[in-house]
N, CA, C and O atoms as CSV, one atom per row, in Angstrom:
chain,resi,resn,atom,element,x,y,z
A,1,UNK,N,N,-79.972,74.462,-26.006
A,1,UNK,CA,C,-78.862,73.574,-26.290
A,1,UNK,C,C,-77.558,74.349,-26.396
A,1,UNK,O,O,-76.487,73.991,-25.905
A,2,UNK,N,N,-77.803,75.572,-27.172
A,2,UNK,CA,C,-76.319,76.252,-27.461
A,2,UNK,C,C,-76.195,77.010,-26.154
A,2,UNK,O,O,-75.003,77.291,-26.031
A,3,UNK,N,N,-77.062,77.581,-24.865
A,3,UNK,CA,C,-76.245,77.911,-24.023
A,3,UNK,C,C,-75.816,77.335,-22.939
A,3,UNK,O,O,-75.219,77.979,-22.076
A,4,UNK,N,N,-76.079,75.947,-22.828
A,4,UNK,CA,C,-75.652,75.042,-21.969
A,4,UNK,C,C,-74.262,74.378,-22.931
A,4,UNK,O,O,-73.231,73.969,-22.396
A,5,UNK,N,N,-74.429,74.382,-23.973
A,5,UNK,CA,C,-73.065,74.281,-24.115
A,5,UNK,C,C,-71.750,75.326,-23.902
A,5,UNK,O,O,-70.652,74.976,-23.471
A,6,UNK,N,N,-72.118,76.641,-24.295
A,6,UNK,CA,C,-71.666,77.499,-23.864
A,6,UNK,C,C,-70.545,77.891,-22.592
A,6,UNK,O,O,-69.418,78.335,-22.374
A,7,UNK,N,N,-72.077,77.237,-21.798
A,7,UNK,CA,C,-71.772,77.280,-20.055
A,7,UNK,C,C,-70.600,76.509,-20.037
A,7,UNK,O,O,-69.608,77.019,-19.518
A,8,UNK,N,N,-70.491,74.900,-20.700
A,8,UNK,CA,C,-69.947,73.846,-20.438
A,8,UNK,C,C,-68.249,74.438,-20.753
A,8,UNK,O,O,-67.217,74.250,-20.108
A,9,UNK,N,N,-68.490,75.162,-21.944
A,9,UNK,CA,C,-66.702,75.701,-22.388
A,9,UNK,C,C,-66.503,76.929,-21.910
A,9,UNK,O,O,-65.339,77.255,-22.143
A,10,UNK,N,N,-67.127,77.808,-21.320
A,10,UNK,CA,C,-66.919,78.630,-20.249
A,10,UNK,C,C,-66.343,78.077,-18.697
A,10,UNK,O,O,-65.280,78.409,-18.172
A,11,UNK,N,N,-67.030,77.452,-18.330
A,11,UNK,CA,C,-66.320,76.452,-17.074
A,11,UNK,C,C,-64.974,75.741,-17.583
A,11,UNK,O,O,-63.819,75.770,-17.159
A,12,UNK,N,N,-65.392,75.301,-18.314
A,12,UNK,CA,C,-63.812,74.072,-18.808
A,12,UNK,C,C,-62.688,75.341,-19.204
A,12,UNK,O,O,-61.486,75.082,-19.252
A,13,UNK,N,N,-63.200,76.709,-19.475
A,13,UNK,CA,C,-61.852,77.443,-20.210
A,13,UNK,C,C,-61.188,77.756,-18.831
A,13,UNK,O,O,-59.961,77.692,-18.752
A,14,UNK,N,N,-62.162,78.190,-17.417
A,14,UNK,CA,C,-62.116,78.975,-16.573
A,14,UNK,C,C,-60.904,77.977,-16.057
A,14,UNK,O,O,-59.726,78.327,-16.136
A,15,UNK,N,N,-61.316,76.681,-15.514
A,15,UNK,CA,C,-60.828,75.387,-14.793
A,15,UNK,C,C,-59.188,75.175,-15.504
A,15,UNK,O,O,-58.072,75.078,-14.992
A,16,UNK,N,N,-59.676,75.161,-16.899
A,16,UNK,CA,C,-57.877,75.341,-17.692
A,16,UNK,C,C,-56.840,76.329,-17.018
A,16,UNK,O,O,-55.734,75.947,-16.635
A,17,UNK,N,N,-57.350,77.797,-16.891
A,17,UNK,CA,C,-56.634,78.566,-16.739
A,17,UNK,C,C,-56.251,78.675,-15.446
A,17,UNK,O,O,-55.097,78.932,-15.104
A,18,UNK,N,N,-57.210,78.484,-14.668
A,18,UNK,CA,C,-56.651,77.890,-13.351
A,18,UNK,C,C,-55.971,76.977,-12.997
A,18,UNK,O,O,-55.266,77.398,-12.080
A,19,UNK,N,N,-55.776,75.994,-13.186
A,19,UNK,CA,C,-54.900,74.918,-13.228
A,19,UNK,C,C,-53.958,75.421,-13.826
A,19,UNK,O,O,-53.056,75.078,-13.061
A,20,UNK,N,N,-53.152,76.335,-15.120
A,20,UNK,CA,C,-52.492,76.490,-15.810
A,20,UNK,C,C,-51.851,77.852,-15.291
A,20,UNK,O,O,-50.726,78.236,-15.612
A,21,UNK,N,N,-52.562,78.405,-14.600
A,21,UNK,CA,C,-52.047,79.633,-13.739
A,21,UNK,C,C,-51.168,79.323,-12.426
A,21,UNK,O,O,-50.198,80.003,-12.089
A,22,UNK,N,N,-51.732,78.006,-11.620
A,22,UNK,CA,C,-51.369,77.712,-10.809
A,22,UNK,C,C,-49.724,77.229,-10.834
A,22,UNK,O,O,-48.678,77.702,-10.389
A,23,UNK,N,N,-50.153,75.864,-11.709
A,23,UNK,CA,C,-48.937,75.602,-12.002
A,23,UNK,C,C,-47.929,76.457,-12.389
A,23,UNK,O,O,-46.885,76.248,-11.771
A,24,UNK,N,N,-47.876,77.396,-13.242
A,24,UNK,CA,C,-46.633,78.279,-13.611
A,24,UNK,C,C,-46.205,78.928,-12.536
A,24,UNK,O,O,-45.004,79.183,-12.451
A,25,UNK,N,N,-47.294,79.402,-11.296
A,25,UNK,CA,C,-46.483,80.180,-9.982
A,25,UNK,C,C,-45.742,79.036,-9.098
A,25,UNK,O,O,-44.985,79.336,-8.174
A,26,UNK,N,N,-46.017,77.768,-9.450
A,26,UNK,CA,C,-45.367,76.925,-8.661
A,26,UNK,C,C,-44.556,76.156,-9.013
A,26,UNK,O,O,-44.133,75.186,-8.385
A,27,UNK,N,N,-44.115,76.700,-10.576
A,27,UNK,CA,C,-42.976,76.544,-10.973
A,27,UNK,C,C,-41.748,77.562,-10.643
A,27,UNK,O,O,-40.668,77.392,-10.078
A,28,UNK,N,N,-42.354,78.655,-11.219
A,28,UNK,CA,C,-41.442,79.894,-11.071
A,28,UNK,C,C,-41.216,80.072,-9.729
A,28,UNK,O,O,-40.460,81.015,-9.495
A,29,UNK,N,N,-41.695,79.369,-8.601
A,29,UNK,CA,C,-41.349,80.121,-7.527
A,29,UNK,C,C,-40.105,78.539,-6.597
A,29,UNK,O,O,-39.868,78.490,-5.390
A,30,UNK,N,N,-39.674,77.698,-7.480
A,30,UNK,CA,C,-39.386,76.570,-6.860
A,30,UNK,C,C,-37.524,76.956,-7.580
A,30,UNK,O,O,-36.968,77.333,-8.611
A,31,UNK,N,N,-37.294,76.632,-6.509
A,31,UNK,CA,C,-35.370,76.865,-6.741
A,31,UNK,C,C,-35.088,75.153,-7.892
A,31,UNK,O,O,-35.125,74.019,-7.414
A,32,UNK,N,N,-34.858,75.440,-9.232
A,32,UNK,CA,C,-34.583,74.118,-9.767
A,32,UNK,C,C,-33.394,74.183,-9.975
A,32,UNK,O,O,-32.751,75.222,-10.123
A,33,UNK,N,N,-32.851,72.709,-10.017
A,33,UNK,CA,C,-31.785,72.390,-10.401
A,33,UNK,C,C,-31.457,72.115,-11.408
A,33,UNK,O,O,-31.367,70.898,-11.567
A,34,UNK,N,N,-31.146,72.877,-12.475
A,34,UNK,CA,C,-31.090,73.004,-13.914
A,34,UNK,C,C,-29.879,71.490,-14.103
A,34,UNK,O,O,-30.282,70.394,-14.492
A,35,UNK,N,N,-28.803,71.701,-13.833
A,35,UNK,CA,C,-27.993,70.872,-13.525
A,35,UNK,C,C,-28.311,69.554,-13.785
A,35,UNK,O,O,-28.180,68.894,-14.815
A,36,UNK,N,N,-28.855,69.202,-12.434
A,36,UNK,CA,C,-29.490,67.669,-12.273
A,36,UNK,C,C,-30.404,67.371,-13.332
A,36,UNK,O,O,-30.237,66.249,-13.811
A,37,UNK,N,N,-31.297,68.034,-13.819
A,37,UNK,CA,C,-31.979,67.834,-14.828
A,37,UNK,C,C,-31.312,67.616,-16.084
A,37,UNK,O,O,-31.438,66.561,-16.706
A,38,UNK,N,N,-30.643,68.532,-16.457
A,38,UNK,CA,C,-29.894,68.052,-17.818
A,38,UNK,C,C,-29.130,66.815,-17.910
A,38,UNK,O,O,-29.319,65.968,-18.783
A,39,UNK,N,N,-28.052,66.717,-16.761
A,39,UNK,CA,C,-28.180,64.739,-16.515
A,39,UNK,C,C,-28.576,64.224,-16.745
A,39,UNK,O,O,-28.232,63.229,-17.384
A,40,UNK,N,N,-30.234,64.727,-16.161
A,40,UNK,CA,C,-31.460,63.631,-16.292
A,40,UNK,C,C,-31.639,63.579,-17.919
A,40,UNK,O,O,-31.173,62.654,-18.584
A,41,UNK,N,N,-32.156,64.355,-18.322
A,41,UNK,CA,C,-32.355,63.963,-20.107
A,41,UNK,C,C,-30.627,63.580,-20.643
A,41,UNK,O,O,-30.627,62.350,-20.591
A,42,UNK,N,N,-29.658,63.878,-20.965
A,42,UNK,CA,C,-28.742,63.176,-21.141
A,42,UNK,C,C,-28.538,61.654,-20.898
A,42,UNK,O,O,-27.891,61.025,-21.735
A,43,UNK,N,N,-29.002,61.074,-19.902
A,43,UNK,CA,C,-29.020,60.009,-19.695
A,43,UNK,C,C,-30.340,59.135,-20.153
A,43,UNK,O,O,-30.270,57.950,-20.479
A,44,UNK,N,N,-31.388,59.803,-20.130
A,44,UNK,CA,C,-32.386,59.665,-21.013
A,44,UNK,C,C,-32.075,59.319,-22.391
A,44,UNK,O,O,-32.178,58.141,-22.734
A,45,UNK,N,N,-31.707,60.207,-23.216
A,45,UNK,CA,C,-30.960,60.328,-24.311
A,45,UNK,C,C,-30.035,58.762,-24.647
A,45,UNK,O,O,-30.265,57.872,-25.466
A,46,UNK,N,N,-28.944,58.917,-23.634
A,46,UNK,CA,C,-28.386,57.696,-23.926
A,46,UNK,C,C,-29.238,56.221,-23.716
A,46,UNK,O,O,-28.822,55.156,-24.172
A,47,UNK,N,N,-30.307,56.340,-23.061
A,47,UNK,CA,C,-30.844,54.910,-22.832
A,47,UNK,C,C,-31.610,54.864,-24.836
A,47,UNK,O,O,-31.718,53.858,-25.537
A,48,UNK,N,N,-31.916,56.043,-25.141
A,48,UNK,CA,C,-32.449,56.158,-26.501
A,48,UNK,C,C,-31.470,55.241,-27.992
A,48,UNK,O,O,-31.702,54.530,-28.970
A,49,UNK,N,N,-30.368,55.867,-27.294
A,49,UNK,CA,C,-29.103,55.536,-28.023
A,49,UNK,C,C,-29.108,53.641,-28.000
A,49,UNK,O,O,-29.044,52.766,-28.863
A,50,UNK,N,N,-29.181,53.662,-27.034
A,50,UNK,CA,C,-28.814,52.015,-26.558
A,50,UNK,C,C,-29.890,51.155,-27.363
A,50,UNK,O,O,-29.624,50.106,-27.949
A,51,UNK,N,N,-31.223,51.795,-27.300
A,51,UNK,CA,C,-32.847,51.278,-27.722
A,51,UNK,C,C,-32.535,50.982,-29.088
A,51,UNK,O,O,-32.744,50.015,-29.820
A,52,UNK,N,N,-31.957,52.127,-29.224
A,52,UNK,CA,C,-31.606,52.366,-31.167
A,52,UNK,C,C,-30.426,51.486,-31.660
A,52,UNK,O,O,-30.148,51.279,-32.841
A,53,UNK,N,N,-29.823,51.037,-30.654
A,53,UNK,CA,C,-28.511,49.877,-31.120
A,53,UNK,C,C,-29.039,48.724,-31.239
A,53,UNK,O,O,-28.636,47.959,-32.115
A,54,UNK,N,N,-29.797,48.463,-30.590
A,54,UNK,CA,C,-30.456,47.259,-29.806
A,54,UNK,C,C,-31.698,46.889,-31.389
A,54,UNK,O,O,-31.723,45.823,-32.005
A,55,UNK,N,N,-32.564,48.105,-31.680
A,55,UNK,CA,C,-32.904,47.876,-32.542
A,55,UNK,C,C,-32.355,47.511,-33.955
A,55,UNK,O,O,-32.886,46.544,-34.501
A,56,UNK,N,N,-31.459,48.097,-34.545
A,56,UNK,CA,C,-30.745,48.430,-35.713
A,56,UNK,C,C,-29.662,46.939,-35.574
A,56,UNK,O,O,-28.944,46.604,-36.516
A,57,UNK,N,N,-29.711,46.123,-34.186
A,57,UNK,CA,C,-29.169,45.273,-34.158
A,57,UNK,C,C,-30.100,43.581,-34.477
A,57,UNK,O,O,-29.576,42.478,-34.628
A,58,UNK,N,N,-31.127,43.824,-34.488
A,58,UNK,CA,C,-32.263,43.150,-35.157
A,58,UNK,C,C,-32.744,43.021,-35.991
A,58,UNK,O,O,-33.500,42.109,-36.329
A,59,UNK,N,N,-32.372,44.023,-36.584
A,59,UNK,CA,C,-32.600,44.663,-37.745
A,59,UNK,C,C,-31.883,44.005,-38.772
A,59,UNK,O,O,-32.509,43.629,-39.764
A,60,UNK,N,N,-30.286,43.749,-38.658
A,60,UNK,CA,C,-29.146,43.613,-39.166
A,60,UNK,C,C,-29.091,41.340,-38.896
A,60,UNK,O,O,-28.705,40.499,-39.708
A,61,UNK,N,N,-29.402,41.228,-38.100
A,61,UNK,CA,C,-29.315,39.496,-37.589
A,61,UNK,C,C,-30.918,38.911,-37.952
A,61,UNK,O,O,-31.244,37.753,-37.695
A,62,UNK,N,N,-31.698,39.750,-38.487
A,62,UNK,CA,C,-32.848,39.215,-38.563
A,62,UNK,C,C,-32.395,38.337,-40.088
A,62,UNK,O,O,-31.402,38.661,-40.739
A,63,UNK,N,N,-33.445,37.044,-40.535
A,63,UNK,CA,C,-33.100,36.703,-41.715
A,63,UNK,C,C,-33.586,37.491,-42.586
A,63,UNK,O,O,-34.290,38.416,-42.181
A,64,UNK,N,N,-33.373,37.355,-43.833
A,64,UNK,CA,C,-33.833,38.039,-44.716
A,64,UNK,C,C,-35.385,37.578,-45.398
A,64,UNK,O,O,-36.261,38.317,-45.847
A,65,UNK,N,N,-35.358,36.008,-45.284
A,65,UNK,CA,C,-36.503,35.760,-45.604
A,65,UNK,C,C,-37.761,35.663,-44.665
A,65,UNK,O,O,-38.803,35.083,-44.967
A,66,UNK,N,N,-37.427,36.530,-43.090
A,66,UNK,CA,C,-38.839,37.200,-42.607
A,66,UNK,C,C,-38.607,37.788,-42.938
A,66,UNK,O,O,-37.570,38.004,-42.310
A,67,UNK,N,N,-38.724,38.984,-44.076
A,67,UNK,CA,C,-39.193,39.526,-44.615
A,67,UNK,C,C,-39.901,40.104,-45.905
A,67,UNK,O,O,-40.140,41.141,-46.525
A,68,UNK,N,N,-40.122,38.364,-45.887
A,68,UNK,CA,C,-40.769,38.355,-47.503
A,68,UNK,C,C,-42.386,38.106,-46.800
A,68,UNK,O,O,-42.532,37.605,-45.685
A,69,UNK,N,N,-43.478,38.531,-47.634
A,69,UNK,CA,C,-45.028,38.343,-47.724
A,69,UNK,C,C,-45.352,39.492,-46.825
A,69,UNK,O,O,-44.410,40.045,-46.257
A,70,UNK,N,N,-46.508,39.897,-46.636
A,70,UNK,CA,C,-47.392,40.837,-45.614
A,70,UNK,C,C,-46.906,41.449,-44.853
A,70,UNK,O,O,-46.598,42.639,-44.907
A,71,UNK,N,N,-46.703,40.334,-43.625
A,71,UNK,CA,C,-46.446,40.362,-42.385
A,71,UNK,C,C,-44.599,41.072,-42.458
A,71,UNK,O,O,-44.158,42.143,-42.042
A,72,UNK,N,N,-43.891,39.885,-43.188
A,72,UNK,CA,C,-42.575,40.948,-43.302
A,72,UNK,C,C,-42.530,42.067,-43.499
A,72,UNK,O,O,-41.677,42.705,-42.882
A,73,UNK,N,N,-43.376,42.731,-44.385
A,73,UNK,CA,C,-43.354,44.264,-44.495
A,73,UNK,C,C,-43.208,45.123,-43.687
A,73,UNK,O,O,-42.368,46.019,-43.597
A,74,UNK,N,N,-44.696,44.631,-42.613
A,74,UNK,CA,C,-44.870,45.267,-41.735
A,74,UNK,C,C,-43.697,44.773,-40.538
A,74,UNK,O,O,-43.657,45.714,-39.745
A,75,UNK,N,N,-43.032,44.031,-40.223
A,75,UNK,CA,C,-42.680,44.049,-39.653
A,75,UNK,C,C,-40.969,44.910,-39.334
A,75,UNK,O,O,-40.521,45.415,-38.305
A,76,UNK,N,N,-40.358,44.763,-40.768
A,76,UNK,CA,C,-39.571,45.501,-41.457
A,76,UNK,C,C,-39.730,47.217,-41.200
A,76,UNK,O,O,-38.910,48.055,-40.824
A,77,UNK,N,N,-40.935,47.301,-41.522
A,77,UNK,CA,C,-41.515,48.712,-41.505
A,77,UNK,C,C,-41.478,49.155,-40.098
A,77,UNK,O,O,-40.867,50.201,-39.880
A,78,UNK,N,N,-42.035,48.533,-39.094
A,78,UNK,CA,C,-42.522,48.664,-37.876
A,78,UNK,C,C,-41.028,48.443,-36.858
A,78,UNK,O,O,-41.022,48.649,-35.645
A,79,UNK,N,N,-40.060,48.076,-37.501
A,79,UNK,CA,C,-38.567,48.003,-36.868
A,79,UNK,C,C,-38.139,49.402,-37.097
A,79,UNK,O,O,-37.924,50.081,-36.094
A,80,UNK,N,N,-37.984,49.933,-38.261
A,80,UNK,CA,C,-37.540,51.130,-39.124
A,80,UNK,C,C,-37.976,52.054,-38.320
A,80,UNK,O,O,-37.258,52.903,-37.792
A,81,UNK,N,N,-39.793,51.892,-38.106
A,81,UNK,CA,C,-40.276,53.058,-37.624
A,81,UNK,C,C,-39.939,53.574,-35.868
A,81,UNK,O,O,-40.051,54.695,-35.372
A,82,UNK,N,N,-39.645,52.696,-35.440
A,82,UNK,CA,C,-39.323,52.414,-34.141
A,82,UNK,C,C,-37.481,53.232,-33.818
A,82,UNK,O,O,-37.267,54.065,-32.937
A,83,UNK,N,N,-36.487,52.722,-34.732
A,83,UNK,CA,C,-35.561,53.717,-35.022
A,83,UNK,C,C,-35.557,54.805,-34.789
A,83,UNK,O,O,-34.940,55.560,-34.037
A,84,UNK,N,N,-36.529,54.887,-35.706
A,84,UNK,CA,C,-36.674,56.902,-36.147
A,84,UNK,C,C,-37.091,57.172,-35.051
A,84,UNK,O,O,-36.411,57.906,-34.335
A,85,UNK,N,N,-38.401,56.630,-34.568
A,85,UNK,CA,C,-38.678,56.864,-33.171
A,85,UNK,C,C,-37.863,57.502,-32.052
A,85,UNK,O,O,-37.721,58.705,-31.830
A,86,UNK,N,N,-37.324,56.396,-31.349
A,86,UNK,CA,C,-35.825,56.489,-30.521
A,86,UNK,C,C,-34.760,57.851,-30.921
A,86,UNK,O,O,-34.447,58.656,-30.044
A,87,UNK,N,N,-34.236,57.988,-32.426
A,87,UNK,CA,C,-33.847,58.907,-32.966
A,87,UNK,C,C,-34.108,60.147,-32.601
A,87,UNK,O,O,-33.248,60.999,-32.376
A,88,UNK,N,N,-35.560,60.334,-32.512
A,88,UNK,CA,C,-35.852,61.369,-32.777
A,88,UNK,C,C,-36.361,62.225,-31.243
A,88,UNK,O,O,-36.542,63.435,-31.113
A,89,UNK,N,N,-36.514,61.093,-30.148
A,89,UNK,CA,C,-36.597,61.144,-28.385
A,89,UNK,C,C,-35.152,61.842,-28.362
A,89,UNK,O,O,-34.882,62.980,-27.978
A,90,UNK,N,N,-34.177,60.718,-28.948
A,90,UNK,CA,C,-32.549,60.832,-28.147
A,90,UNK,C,C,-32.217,62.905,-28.437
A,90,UNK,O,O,-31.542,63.740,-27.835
A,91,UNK,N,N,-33.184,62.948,-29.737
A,91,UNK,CA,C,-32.623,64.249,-30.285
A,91,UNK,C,C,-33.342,65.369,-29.664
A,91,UNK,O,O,-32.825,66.460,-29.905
A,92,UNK,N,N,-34.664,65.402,-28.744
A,92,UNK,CA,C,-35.451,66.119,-28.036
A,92,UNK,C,C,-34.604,66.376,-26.703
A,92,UNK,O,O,-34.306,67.437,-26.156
A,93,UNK,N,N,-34.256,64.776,-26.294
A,93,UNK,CA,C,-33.733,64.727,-25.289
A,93,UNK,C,C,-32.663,65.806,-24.785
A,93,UNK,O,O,-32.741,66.456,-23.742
A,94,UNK,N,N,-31.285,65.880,-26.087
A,94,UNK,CA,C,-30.129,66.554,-25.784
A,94,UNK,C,C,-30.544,67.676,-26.339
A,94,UNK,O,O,-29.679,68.543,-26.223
A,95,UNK,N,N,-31.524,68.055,-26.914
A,95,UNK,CA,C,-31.596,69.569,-26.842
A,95,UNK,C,C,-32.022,70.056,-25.625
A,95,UNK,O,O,-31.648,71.135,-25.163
A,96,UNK,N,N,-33.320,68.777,-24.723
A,96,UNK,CA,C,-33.508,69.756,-23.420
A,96,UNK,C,C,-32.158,69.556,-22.579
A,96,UNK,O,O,-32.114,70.434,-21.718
A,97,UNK,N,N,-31.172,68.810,-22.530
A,97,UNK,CA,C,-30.047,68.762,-21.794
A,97,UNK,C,C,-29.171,69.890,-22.110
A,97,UNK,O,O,-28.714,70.657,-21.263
A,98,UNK,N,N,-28.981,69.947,-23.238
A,98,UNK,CA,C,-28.155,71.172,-23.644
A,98,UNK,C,C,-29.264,73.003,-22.964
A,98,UNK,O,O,-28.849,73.884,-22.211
A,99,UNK,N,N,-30.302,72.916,-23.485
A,99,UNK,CA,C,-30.845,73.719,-22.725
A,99,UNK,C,C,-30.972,73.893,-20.998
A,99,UNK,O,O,-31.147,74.902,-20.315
A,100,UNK,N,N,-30.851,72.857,-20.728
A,100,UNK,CA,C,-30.675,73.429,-18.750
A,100,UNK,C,C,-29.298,73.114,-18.597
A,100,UNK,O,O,-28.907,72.877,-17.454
A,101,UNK,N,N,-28.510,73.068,-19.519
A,101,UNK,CA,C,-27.265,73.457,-19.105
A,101,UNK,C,C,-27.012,74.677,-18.986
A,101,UNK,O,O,-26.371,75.216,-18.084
A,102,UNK,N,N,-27.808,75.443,-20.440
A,102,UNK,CA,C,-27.525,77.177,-20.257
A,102,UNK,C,C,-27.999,77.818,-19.375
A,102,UNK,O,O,-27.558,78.818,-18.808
A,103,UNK,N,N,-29.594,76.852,-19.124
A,103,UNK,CA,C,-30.199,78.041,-17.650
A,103,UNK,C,C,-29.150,77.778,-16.509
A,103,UNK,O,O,-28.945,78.637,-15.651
A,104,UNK,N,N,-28.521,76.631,-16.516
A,104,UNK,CA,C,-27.714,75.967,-14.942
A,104,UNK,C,C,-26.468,77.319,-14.713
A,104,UNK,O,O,-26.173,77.787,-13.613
A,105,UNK,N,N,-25.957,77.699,-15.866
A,105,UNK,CA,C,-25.047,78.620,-16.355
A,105,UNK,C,C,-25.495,79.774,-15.802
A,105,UNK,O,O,-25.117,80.213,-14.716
A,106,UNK,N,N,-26.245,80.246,-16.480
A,106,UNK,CA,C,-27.186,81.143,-16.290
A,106,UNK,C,C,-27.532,81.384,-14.957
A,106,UNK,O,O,-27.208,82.380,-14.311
A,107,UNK,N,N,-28.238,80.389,-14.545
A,107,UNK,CA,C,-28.288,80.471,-12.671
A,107,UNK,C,C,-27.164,80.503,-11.662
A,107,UNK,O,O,-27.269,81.086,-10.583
A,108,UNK,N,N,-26.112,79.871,-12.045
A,108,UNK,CA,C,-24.820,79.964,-10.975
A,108,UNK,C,C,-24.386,81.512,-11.442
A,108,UNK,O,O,-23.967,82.128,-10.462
A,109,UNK,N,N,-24.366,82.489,-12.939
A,109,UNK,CA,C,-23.669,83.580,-12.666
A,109,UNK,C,C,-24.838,84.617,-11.956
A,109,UNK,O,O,-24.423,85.509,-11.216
A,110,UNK,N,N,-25.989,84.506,-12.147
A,110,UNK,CA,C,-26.797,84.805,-11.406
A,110,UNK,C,C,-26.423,85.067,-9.447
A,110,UNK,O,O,-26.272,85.948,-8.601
A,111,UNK,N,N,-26.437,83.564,-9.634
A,111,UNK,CA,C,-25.654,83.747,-7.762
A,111,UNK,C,C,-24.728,84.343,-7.798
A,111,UNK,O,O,-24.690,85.485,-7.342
A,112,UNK,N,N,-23.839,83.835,-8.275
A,112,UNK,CA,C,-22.716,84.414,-7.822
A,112,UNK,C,C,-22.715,86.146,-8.082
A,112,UNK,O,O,-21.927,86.846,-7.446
A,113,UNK,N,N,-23.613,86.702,-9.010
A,113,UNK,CA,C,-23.702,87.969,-9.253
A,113,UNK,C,C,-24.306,88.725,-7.733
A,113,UNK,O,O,-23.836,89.636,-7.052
A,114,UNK,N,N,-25.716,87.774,-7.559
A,114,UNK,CA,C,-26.437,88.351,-5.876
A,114,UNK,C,C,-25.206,88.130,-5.074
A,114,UNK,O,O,-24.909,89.277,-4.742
A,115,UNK,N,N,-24.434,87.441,-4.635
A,115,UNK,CA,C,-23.617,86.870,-4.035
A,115,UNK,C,C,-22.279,88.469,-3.931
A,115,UNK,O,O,-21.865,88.977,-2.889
A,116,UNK,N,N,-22.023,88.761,-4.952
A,116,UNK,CA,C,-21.014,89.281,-4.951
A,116,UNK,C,C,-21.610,91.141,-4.495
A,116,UNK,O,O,-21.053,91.977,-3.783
A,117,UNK,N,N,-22.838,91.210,-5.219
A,117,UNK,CA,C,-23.195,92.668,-4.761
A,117,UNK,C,C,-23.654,92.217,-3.350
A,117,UNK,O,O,-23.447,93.273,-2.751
A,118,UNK,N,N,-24.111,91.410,-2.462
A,118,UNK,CA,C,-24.469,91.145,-0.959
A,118,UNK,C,C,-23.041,91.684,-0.266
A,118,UNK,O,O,-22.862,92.681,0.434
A,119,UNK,N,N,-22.378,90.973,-0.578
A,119,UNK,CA,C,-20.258,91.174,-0.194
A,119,UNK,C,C,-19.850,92.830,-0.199
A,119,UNK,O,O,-19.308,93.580,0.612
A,120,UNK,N,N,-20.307,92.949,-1.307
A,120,UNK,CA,C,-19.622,94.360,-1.990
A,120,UNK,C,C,-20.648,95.436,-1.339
A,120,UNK,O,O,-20.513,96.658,-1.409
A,121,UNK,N,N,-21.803,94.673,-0.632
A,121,UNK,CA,C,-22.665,96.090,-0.026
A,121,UNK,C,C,-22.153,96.353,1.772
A,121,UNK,O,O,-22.113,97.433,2.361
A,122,UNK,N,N,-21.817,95.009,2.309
A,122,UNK,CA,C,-21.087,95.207,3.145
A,122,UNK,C,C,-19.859,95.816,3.698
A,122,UNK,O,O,-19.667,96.069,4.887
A,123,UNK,N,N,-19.059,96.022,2.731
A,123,UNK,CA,C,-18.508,96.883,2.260
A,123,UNK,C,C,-18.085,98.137,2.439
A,123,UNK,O,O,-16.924,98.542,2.495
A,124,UNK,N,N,-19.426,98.932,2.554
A,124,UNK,CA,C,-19.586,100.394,2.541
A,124,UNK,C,C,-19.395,101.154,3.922
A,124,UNK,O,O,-19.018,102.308,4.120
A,125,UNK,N,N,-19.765,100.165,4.811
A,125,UNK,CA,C,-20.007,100.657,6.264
A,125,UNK,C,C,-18.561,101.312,6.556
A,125,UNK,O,O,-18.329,101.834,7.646
């Protein structure tokens, strides 16, 4: 029993790392657009923002007396939690936006660095 299980998380570790090996060379080897991406979560972000108005605006027009007995609680509760929710996406969000802004940074002085020693080697002749 214990070495057929064995076998079973020996294969499954092997299959992980392969898959997990793979993917990282076919990340690292793909020209990204740091740029476009941070857009992308920024705008992400703001649809979060909007979710969270939208909620907190239901929140605010709902009556007061759904939220008396059981069910109000939870439902009260389950608005609140939904907030924080959204909140807490919008706030993942602009940190990864703010982060591929620096790699985007990062990558254009990059070029322009290859860019400028390519120029400057021509140069010499």
């Amino acid at each position: 029993m214990r070495t057929t299980t064995k076998k079973y998380v020996l294969v499954f570790s092997l299959f992980m790392f392969l898959i997990f090996g793979a993917s990282m060379n076919s990340v690292a080897s793909d020209d990204v657009n740091h740029e476009v991406l941070a857009n992308k979560f920024e705008s992400m972000a703001a649809e979060m923002d909007a979710k969270i108005t939208e909620q907190q605006e239901i929140f605010k027009n709902k009556p007061r007396t759904s939220y008396f007995g059981i069910n109000g609680k939870n439902i009260k509760s389950h608005v609140i939690y939904k907030i924080r929710k959204y909140e807490k996406a919008a706030e993942e969000y602009l940190e990864q936006a703010a982060l591929h802004h620096a790699m985007a940074a990062e990558q254009s002085d990059m070029k322009s660095v290859s860019t400028t020693n390519k120029t400057s080697g021509n140069d010499d002749s």
